[in-house]
GULUMMI-617975 format. One record per residue: y, x, z of N, C-alpha, C in turn. Coordinates in steps of 0.2 Angstrom, whole numbers, padded with zeros to 4 digits, always signed. Atoms other than C-alpha are relative to their C-alpha. Layout:
REM residues N
YXZYXZYXZ ...
END
This chain:
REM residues 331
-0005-0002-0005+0603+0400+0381+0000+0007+0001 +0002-0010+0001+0609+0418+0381-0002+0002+0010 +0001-0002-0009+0607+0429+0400+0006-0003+0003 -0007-0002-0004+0626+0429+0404-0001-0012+0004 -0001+0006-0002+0624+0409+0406-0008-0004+0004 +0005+0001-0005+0606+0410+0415+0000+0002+0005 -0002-0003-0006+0616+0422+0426+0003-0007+0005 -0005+0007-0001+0627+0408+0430-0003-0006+0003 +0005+0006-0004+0613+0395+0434-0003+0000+0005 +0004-0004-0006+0604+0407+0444+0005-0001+0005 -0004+0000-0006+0619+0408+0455+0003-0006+0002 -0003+0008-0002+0623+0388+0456-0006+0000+0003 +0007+0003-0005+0603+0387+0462+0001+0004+0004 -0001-0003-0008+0606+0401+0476+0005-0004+0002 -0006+0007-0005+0624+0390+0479-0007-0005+0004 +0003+0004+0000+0612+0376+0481-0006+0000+0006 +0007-0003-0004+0597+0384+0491+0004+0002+0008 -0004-0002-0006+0609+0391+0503+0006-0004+0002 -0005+0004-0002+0621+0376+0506+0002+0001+0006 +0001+0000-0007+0626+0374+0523+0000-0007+0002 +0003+0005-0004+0618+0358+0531+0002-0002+0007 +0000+0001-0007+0624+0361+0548-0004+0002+0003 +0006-0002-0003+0609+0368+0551+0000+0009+0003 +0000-0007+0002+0607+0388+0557-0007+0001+0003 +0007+0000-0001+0590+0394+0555-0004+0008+0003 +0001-0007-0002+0581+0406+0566-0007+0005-0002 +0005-0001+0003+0566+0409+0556-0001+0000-0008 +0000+0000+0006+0569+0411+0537-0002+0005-0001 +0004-0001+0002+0561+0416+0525+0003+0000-0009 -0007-0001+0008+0568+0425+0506-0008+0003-0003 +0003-0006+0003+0557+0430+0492+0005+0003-0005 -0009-0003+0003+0573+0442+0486-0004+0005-0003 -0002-0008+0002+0576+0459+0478+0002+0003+0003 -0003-0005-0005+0583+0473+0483+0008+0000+0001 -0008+0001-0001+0602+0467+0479-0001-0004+0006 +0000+0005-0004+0598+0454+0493+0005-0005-0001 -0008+0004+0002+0612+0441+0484-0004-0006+0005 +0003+0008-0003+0601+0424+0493+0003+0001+0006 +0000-0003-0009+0600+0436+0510+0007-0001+0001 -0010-0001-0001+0622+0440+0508+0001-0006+0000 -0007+0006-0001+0627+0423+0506-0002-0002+0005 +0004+0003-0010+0615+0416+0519+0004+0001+0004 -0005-0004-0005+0623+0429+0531+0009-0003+0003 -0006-0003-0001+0640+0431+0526+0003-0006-0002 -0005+0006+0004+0645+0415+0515+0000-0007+0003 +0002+0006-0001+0638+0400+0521-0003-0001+0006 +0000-0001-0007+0633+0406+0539-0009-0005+0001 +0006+0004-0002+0614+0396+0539-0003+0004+0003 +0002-0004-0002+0610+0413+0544+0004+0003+0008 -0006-0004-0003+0617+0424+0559-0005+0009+0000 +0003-0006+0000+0613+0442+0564-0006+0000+0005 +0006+0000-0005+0601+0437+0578-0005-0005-0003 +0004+0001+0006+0590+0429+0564-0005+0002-0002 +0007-0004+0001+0572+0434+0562-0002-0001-0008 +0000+0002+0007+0571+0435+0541-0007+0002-0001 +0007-0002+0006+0553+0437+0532+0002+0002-0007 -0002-0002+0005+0558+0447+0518-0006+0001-0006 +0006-0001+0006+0545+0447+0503+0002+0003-0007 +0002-0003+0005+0544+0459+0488-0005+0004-0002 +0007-0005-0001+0527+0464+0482+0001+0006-0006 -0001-0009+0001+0534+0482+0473+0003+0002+0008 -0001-0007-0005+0535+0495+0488+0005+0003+0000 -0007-0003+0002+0549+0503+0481+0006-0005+0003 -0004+0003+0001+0558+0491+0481+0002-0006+0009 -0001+0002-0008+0553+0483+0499+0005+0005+0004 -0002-0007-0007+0556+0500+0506+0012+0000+0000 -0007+0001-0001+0577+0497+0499+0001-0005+0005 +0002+0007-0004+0574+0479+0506+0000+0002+0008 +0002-0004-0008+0571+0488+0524+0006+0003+0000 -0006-0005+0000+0584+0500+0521+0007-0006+0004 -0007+0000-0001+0598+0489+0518+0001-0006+0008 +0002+0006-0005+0591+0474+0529+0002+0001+0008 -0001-0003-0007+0592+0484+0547+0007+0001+0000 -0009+0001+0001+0612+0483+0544+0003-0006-0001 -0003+0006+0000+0612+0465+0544-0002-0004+0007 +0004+0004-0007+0600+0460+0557-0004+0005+0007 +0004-0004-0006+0592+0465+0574-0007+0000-0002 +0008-0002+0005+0575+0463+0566-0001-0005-0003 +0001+0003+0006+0569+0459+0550-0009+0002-0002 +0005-0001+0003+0551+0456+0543-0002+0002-0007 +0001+0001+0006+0545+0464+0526-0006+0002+0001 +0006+0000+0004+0531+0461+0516+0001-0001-0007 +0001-0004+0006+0526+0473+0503-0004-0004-0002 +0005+0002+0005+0516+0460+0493+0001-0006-0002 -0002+0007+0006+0513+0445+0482+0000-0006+0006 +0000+0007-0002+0515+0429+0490-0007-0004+0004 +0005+0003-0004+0497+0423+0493-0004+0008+0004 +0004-0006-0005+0491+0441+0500+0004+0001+0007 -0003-0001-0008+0503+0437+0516-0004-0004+0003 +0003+0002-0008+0495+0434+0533+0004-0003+0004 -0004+0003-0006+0507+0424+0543-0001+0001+0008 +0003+0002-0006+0496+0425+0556+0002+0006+0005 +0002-0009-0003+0497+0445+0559+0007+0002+0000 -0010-0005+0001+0517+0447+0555+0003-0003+0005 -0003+0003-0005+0523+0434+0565+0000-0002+0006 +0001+0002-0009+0525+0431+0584-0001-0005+0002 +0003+0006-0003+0514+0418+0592+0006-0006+0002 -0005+0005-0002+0524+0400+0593+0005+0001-0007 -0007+0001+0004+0536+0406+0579-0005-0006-0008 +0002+0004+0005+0535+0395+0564+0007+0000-0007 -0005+0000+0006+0547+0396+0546+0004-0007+0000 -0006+0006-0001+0563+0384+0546+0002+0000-0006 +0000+0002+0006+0567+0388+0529-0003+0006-0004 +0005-0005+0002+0559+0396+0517+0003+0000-0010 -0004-0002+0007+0569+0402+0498-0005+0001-0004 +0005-0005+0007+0552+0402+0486+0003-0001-0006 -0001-0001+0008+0558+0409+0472-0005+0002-0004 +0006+0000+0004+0543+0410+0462+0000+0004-0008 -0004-0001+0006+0552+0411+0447-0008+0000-0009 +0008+0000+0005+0533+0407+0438-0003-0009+0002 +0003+0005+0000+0520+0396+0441-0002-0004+0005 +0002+0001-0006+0514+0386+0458-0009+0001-0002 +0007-0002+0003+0497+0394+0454-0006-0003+0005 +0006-0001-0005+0479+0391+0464+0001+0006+0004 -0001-0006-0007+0483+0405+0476+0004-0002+0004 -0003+0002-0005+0497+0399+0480+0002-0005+0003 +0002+0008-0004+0494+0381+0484-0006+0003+0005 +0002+0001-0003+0481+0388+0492+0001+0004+0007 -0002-0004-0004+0490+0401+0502+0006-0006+0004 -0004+0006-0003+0501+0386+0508-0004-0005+0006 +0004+0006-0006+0488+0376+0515-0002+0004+0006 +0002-0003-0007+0480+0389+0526+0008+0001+0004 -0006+0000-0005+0498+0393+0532+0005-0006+0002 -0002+0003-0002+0503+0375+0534+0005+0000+0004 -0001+0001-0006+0505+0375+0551+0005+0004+0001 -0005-0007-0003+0518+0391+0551+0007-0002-0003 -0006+0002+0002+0532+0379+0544+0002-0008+0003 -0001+0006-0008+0542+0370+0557+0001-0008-0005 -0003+0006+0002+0546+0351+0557+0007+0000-0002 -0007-0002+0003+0562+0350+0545+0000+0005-0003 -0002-0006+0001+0559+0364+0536+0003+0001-0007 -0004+0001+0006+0570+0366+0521-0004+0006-0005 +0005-0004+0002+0559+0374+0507+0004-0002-0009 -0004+0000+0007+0572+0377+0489-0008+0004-0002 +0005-0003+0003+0558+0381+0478+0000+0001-0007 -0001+0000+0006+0560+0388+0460-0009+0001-0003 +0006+0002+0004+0544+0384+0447+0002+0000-0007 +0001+0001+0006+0539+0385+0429-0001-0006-0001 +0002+0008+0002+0538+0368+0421-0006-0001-0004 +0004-0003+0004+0521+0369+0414-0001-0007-0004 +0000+0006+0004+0513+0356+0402-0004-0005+0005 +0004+0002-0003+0504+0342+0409-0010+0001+0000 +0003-0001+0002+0489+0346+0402-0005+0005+0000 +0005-0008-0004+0481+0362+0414-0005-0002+0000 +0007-0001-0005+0467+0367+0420-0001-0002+0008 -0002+0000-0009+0474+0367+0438+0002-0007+0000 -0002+0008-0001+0481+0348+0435-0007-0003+0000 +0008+0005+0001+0463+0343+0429-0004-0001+0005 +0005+0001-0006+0455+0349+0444+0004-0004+0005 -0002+0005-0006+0466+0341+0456-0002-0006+0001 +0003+0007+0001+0464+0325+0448-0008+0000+0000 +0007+0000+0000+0446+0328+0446-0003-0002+0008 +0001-0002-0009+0444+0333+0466+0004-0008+0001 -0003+0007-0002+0456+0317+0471-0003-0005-0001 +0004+0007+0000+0446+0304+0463-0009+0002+0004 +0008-0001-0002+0430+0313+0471+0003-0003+0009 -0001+0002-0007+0439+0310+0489+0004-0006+0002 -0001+0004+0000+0440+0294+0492+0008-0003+0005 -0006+0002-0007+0453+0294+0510+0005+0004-0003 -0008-0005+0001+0466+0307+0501+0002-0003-0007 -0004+0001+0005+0478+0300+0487+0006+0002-0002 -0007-0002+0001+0491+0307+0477+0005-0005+0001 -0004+0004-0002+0507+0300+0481+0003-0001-0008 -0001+0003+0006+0515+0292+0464+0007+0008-0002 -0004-0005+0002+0525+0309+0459+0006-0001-0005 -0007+0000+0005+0534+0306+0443+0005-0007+0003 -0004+0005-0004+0543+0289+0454+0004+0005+0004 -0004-0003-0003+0549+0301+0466+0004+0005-0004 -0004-0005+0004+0555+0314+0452+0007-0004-0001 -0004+0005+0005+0564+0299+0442+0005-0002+0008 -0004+0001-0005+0574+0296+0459+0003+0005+0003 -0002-0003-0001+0577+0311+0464+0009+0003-0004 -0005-0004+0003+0594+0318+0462+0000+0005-0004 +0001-0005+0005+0598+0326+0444+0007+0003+0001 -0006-0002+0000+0610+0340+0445-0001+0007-0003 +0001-0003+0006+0603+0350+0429+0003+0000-0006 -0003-0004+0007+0608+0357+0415-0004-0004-0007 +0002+0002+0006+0596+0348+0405-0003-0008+0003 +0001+0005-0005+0593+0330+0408-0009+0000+0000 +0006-0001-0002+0576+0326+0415-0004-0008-0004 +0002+0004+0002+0566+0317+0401-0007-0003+0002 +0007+0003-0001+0549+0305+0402-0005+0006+0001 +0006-0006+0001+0539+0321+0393+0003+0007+0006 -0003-0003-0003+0550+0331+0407-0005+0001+0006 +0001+0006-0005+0544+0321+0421-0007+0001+0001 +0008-0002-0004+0527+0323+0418-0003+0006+0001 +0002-0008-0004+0526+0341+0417+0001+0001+0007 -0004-0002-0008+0536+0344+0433-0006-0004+0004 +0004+0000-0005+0523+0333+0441-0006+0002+0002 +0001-0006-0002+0511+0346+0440+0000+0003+0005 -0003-0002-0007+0520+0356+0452-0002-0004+0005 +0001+0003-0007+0519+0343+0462-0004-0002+0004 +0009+0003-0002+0503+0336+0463-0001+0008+0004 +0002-0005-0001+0500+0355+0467+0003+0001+0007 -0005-0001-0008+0513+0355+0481-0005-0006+0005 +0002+0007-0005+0506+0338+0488-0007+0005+0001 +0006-0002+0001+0487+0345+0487+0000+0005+0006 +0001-0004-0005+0492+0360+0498+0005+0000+0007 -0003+0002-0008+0502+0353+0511+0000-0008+0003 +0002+0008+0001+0492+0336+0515+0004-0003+0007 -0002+0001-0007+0500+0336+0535+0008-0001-0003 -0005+0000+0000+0517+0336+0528+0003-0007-0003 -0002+0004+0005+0529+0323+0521+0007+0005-0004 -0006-0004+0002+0539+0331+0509+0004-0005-0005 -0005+0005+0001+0554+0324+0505+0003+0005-0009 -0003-0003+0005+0561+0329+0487+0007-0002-0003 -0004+0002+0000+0580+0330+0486+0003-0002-0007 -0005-0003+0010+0586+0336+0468-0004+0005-0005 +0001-0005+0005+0580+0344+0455+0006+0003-0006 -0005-0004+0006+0589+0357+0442-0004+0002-0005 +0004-0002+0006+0579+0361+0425+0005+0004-0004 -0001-0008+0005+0586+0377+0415-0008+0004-0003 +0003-0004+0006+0580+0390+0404+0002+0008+0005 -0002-0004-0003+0575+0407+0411-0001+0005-0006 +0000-0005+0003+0581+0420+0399-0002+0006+0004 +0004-0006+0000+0574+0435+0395+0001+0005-0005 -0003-0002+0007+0579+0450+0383-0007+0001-0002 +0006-0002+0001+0559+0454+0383-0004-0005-0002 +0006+0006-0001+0552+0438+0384+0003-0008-0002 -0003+0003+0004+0553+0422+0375+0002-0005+0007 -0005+0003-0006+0566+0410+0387-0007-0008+0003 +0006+0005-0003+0553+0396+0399+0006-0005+0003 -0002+0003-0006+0558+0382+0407+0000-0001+0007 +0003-0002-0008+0560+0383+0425+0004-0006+0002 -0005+0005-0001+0565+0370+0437+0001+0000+0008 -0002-0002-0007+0574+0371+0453-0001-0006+0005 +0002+0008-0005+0567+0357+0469+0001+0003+0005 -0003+0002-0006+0577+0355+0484-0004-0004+0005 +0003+0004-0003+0565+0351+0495-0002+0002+0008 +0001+0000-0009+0561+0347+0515-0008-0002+0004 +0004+0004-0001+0547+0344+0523-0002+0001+0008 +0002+0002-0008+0542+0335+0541-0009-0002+0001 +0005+0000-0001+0527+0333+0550-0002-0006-0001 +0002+0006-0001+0515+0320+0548-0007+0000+0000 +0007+0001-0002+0497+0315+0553-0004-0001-0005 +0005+0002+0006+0482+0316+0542-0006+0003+0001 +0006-0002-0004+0465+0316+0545-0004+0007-0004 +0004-0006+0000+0460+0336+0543-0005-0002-0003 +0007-0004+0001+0443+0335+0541-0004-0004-0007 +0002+0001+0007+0441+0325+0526+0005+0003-0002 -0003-0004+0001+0455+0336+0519-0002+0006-0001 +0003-0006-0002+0445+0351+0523-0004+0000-0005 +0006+0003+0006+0432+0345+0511+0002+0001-0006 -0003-0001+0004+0443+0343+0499+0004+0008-0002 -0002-0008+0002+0452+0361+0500-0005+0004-0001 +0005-0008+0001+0434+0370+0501-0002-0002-0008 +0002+0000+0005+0432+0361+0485+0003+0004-0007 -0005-0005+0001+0446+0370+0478-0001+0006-0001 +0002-0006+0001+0442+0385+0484-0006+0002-0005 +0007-0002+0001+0424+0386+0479+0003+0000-0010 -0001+0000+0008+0432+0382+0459+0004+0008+0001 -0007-0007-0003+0445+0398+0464-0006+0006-0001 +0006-0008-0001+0430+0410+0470-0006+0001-0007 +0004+0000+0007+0419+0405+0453+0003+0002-0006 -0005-0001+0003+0435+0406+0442+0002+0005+0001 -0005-0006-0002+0442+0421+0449+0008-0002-0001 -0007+0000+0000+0459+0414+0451+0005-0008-0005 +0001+0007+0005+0457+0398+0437-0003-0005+0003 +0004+0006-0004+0452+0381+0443-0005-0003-0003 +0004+0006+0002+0440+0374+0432-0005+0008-0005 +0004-0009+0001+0427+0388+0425+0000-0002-0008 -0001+0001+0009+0430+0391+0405-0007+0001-0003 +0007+0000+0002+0415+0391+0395+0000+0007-0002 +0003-0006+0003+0407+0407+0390+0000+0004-0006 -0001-0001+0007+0413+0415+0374-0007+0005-0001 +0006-0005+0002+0397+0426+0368-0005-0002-0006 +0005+0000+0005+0383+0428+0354-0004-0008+0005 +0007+0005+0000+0372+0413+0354-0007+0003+0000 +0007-0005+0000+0354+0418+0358-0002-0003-0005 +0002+0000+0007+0344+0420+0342-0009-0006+0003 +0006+0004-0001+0329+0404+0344-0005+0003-0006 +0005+0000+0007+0313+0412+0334-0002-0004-0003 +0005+0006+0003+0306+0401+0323-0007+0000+0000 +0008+0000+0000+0288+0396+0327-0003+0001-0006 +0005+0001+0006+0275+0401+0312-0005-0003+0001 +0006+0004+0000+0261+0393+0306-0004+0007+0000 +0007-0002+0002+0244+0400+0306+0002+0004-0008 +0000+0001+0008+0246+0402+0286+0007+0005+0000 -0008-0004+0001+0266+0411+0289-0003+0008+0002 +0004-0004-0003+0257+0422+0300-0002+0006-0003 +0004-0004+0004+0244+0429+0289+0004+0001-0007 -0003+0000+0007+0254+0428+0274-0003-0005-0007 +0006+0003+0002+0244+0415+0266+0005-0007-0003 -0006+0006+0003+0256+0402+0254-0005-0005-0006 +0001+0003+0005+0245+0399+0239-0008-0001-0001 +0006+0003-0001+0228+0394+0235-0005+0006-0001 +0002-0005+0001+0224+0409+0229-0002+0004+0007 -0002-0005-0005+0229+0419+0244-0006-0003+0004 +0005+0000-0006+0215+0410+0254-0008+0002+0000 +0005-0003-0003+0203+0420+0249+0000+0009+0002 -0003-0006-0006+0212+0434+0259-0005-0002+0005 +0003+0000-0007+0202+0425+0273-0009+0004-0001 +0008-0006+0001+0184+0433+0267+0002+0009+0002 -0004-0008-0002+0195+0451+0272-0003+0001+0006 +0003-0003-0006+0188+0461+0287+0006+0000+0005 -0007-0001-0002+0206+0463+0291+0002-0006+0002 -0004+0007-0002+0211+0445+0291-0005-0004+0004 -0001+0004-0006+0198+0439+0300-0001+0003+0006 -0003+0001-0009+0200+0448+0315+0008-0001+0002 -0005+0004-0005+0217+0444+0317+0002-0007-0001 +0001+0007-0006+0213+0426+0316-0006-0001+0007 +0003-0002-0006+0200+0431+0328+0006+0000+0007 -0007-0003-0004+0216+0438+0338+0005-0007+0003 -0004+0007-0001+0225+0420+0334-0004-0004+0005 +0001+0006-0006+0213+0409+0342+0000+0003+0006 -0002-0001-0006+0212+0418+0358+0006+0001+0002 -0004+0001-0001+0229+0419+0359+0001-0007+0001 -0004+0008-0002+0231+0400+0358-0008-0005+0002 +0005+0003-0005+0214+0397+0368-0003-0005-0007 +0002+0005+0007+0207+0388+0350-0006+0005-0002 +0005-0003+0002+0192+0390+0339-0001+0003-0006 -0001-0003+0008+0191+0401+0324+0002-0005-0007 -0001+0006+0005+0186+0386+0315+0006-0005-0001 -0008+0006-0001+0202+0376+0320+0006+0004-0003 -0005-0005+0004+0212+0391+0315+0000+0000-0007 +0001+0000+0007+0204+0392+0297+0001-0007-0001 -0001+0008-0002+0204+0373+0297+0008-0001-0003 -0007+0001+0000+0222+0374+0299+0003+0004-0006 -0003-0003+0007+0226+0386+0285-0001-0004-0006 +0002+0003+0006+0217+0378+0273+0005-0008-0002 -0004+0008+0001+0226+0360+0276+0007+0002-0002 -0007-0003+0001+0244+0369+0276+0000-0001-0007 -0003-0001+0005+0241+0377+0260-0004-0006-0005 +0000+0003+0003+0233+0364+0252+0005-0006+0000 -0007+0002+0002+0248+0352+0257+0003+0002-0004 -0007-0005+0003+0262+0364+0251-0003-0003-0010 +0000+0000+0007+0250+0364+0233-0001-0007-0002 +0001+0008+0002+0250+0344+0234+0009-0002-0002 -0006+0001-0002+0268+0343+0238+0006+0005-0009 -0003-0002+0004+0275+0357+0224-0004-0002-0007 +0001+0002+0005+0264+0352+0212-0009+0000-0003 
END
């Protein structure tokens, strides 16, 4: 797919993200650029915004927040930016006690990673009932790291189950560019297992999905897939949940950022091989055993049995049988 036609897709899924619902929200939430196209239509075209509107603007380059501020104070009476990635926000510190997110535009435009499943869960609570939450995601294979620990974790916590994910995809509304196959189906649920995982208090409603291709002149084109999704409050019991996200964590804080800890690429340690008595002294052939009448060799079997708490005699003893094996043995 070239750009000119993933420009085009890109601006059916902001159509789609910013529809108007009849809803106008006073607490959104854009992870944009500095053109702010999501922010303009919101505003200007489709009205789900107004100018008395409290935005949380996210870009984690500087530069580019500081436009993001510039142009944003010309739309609205106050606007939130935060200059950083997605799981480095605090919700707790930016936003004013009682407020809570209504809708929330994550463009990801990557992976739903371990950071930010888990930056979801801590901030649950800061997304109101009915929150409309357009989410764009890579469609990975089913076959991660991050999917094995969930299911791993899952089956350990007996009171929390996923919910049947690929059933809900296959129902959901297709209004994709590409149809949504079985091997499709399982990837995507993935994602969602991930989404379910970090928002256990919710019920998320999943409307439509869109599946394109995100070109790239740099980079080889990915599957990406656009979910139309809501999510309402619902009751669950915390504290075996709790359990389950420290387990999460604890794979996160070991892994540095990976869920499941990769094995250790490194030299293999070198095992010495034990010698005999006979290796030792250099002692092979029948000859060689009247090396032991040397002044030299016997004190380091002297040397040998104190080292292995034995008797002289059990040391010579021992040489002798060696090497007379070996010369029974070759011949």
């Amino acid at each position: 797919m070239d750009c000119d036609m993933t420009s085009k897709i890109k601006a059916i899924q902001r159509d789609n993200a910013v529809k108007n619902e009849g809803i106008i929200y006073k607490h959104p939430a854009f992870i944009t650029t500095r053109h702010l196209f999501d922010v303009k239509q919101a505003l200007y075209d489709t009205h789900i915004i107004t100018h008395k509107s409290i935005p949380l603007l996210i870009n984690k380059d500087k530069q580019e927040a500081k436009k993001i501020d510039k142009k944003s104070r010309q739309m609205f009476k106050k606007t939130i930016i935060a200059a950083q990635s997605l799981h480095e926000i605090k919700l707790n510190k930016i936003l004013d006690e009682g407020d809570q997110i209504d809708y929330f535009f994550c463009d990801l435009c990557g992976n739903y990673t371990v950071k930010n499943a888990y930056w979801f869960y801590k901030h649950r609570h800061f997304f109101a009932d009915g929150c409309r939450l357009p989410l764009t995601v890579q469609v990975l294979h089913r076959k991660t790291e991050w999917h094995k620990a969930i299911l791993e974790i899952t089956k350990a916590s007996k009171n929390y189950i996923l919910p049947d994910v690929r059933e809900m995809i296959s129902q959901a509304k297709d209004i994709g560019f590409f149809g949504l196959s079985y091997e499709l189906i399982l990837n995507l649920s993935t994602q969602l297992n991930a989404l379910f995982v970090s928002l256990p208090d919710k019920k998320i409603v999943l409307r439509s999905i869109t599946v394109y291709k995100n070109s790239d002149i740099n980079t080889m084109a990915k599957e990406m897939a656009y979910l139309d999704i809501v999510l309402y409050d619902k009751k669950f019991d915390n504290k075996t949940y709790g359990k389950f996200m420290n387990c999460i964590k604890e794979y996160q804080r070991h892994t540095k950022g990976t869920i499941l800890k990769k094995k250790k690429r490194g030299r293999k340690k070198k095992v010495k091989p034990v010698l005999t008595y006979a290796q030792r002294l250099n002692i092979s052939t029948k000859r060689d055993l009247r090396k032991l009448e040397l002044r030299g060799v016997k004190a380091a079997i002297t040397r040998l049995a104190k080292q292995n708490n034995t008797k002289v005699s059990s040391v010579i003893g021992g040489i002798r049988r060696e090497v007379t094996m070996r010369y029974r043995k070759t011949g």
